[in-house]
N, C-alpha and C positions, 0 to 999 in steps of 0.2 A: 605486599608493598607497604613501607613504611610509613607515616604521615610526614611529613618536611614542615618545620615551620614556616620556611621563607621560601614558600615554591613560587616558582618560574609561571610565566603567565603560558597560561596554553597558545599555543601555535596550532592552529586551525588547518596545515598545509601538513604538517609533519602528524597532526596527529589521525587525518583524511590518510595518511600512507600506511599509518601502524593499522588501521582497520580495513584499509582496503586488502593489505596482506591477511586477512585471518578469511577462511573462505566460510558462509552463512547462506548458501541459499537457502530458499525455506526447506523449514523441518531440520537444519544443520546451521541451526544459531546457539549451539551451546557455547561456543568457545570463544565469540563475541562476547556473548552474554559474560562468561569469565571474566575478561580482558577488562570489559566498563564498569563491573564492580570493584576489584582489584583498583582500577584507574582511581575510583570516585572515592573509595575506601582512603584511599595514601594523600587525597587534598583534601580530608578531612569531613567527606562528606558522609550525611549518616543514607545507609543502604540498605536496600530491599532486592531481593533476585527472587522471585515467585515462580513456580515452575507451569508449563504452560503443556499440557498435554497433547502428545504425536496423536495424531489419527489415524484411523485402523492402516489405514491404506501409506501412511507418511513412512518416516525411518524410525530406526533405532534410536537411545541416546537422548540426554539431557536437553533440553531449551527452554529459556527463561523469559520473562519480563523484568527489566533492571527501572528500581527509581530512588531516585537523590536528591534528597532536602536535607534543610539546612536542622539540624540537631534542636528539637524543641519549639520547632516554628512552623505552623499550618501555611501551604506553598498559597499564595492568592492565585501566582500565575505558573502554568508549567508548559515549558516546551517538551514538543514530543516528535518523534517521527520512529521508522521502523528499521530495527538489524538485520530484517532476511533482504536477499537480492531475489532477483529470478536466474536460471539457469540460462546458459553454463559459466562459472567463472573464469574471468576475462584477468589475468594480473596484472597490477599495478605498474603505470610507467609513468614519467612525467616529462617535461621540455619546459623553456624558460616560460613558457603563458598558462599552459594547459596540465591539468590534474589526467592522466587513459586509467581506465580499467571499470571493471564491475563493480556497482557501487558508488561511484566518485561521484555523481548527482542524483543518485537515486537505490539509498539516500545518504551514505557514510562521510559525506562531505557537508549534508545538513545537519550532520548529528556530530561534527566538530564545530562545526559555527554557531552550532543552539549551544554545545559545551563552552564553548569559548566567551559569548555572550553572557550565558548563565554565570560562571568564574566574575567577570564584570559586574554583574546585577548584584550577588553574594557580596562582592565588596564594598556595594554602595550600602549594603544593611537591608537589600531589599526582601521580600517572603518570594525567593522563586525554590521549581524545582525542576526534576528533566526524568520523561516517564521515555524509556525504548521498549518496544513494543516485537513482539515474532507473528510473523504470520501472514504478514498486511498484502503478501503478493498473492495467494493464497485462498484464505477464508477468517482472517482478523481474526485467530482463533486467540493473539496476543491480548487484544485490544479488549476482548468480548471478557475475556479474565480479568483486564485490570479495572474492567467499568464495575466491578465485583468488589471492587477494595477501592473507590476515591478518594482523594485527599482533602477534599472541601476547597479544593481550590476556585476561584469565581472563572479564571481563564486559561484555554487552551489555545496556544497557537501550535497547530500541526504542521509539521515538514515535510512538503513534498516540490519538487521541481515545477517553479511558478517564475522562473526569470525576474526573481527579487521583487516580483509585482504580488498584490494583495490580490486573492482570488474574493472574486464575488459570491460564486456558487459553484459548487462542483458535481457531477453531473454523478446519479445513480448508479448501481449494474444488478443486473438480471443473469446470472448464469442458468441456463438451461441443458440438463441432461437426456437425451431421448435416443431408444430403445427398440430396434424393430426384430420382428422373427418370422421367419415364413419356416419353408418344408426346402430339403437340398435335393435337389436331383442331375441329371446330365444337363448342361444346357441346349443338346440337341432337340431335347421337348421338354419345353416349359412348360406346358401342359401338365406335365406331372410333378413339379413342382411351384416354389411362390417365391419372389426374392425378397427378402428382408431389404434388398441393398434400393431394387426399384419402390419399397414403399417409403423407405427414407429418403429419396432424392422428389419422390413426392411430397413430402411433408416439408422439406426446406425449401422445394421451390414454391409454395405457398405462404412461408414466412420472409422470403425474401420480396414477395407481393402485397405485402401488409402496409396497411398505413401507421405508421407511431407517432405519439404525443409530442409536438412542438409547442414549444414555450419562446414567448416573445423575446424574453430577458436572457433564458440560455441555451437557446436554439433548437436542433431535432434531436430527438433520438435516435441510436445508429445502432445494426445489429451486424453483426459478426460471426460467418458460420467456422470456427476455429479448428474442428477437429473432425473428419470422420475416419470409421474403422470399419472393415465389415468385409464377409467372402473370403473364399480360399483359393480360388482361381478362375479365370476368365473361360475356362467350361464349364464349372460349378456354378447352378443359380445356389445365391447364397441365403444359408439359414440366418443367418444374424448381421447386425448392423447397427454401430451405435454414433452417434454424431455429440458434440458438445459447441454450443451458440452462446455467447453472449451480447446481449443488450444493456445501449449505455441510455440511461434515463433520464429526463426533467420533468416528471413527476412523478406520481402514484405506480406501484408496480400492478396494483391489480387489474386494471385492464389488458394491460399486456399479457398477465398468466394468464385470463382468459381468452386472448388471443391464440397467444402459443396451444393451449389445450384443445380448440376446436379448430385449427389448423395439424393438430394432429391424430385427432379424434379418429379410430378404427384402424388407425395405420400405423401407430407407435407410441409407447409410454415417453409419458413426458414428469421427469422431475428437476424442481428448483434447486439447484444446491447452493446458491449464495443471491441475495436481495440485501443489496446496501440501499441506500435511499437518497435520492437526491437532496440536495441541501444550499440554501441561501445562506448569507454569512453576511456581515457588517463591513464597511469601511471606516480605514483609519486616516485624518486629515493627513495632506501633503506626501500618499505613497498612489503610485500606480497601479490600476487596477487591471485584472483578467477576470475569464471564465473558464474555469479548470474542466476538460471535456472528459476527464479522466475519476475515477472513484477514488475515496481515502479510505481511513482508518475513522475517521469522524463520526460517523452516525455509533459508532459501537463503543464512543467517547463519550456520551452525553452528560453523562456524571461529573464530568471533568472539568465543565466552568462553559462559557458561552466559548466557540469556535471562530479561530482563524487560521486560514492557509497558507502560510508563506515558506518559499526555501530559493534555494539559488540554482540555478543549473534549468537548462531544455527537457523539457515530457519529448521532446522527437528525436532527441537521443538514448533517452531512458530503454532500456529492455534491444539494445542494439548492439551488433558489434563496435560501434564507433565510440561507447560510451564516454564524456569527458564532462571536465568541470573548470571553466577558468580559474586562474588563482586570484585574481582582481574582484570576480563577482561573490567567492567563497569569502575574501575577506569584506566585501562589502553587505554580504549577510548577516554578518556577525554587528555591524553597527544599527544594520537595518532592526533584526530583533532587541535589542537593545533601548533602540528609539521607540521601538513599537511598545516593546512593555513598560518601558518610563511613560509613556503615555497612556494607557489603560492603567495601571498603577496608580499614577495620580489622580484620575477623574474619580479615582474612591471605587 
């Protein structure tokens, strides 16, 4: 893609359609990834695509972290949000109010509005830049690489589905893996066998008995039994059984691992695979505030300049089939970040 001298102001509705159409769930953001370099490359922006490595267990294939600053200028502020979705992809429709599909607020519609914003910002001569990120549904394995390479920027606002409101705090997560194994035999005698499947419905109904960490300011923490597997048939006491829990946090994870660990003590291995951290954040005069019950990219940003939450669009539409995005509130983001960074900008 060309550079244009006299380009077109980005349209934040057309270009939420060109990215909605390229499909990213996680692990399958290369072709995103493509698309936003190319884009930033032909408005003259100067580019970075750093490649973000699949995990043993992910896909095949390319995926990157894309970022775009202004050519010889250390960004003070950068907006950011992430290119993977969750599965399955849902395609692109729209109607005279509303943006459908996968995406459209969580988060390809935030990441036209921080574009479209940013294109504003660059032309008032301001230092922004715009970091996109893989992985952030996942295990921020995007995020964890770009806090590897910061820019010296002072501020991060992160994009994620906050109803145009400033998030206060966003709430931790604790993903838990756990692991049980007995002996397989007929189920006509149990006796001579052990079920993996009955010592993990032990272990969960004891974590679903636990007390967790409430926090005045962002309420309780809430645990999630997401996944189980285990057994080969309703005669077979079953040798193996594996569950996956997650816990959303407002504070410290450690008491909780030690929770989860002696609620499973004797009965099934227990490992962490993902501990993001809860986190408190600033307000800015004259925007409305929330409490995000949801985890970001944020803690794995820390490098990145002091944090804020903002984007447009419902977290209770997010990861649904009904996914959508007004077009009213998508172009009301774009002024929103705009105001937000003219104003941290100028306090110096």
């Amino acid at each position: 893609m060309k550079k244009c001298e006299c380009l077109a102001p980005v349209d934040p509705i057309e270009l939420t359609h060109q990215l909605c159409q390229i499909e990213s769930t996680t692990y399958h953001e290369g072709a995103v990834g493509d698309f936003l370099a190319d884009f930033f490359a032909g408005r003259g922006w100067e580019v970075e695509k750093t490649p973000v490595p699949q995990p043993a267990d992910g896909a095949d294939g390319p995926r990157w972290n894309v970022f775009a600053g202004i050519s010889g200028r250390k960004p003070d502020l950068v907006l950011s949000t992430h290119m993977d979705t969750v599965p399955p992809y849902i395609p692109f429709r729209e109607d005279e109010e509303f943006l459908y599909g996968r995406g459209t607020c969580d988060a390809k519609g935030i990441m036209a509005a921080q574009i479209a914003a940013a294109e504003a910002l660059r032309a008032e001569g301001l230092p922004v830049g715009l970091l996109f990120v893989s992985g952030e549904e996942r295990d921020s394995a995007g995020a964890k690489q770009a806090n590897l390479r910061p820019k010296g920027s002072r501020y991060l606002i992160n994009g994620e589905p906050t109803d145009n409101r400033l998030a206060l705090a966003s709430k931790g997560a604790l993903r838990v893996w756990l692991k049980s194994t007995g002996k397989m035999a007929h189920s006509a005698y149990p006796e001579l066998g052990s079920s993996a499947v009955h010592k993990m419905v032990e272990v969960l109904d004891r974590l679903l008995k636990l007390s967790f960490p409430v926090d005045e300011f962002a309420g309780e923490s809430t645990l999630n039994i997401g996944e189980i597997h285990g057994g080969h048939a309703p005669n077979v006491i079953a040798d193996q059984c594996e569950a996956q829990v997650l816990v959303r946090l407002v504070g410290p994870s450690a008491p909780v691992r030690e929770a989860v660990l002696k609620a499973a003590e004797g009965l099934a291995e227990a490992a962490f695979t993902l501990d993001t951290a809860f986190v408190r954040m600033k307000a800015v005069e004259g925007l409305p505030t929330m409490i995000a019950k949801f985890s970001t990219d944020i803690p794995q940003l820390s490098n990145w300049g002091e944090p804020l939450l903002l984007g447009p669009g419902s977290i209770h539409v997010a990861h649904t089939p009904d996914e959508k995005l007004a077009k009213k509130e998508l172009l009301e983001a774009v002024e929103l970040y705009v105001k937000v960074a003219k104003q941290l900008l100028q306090k110096g």
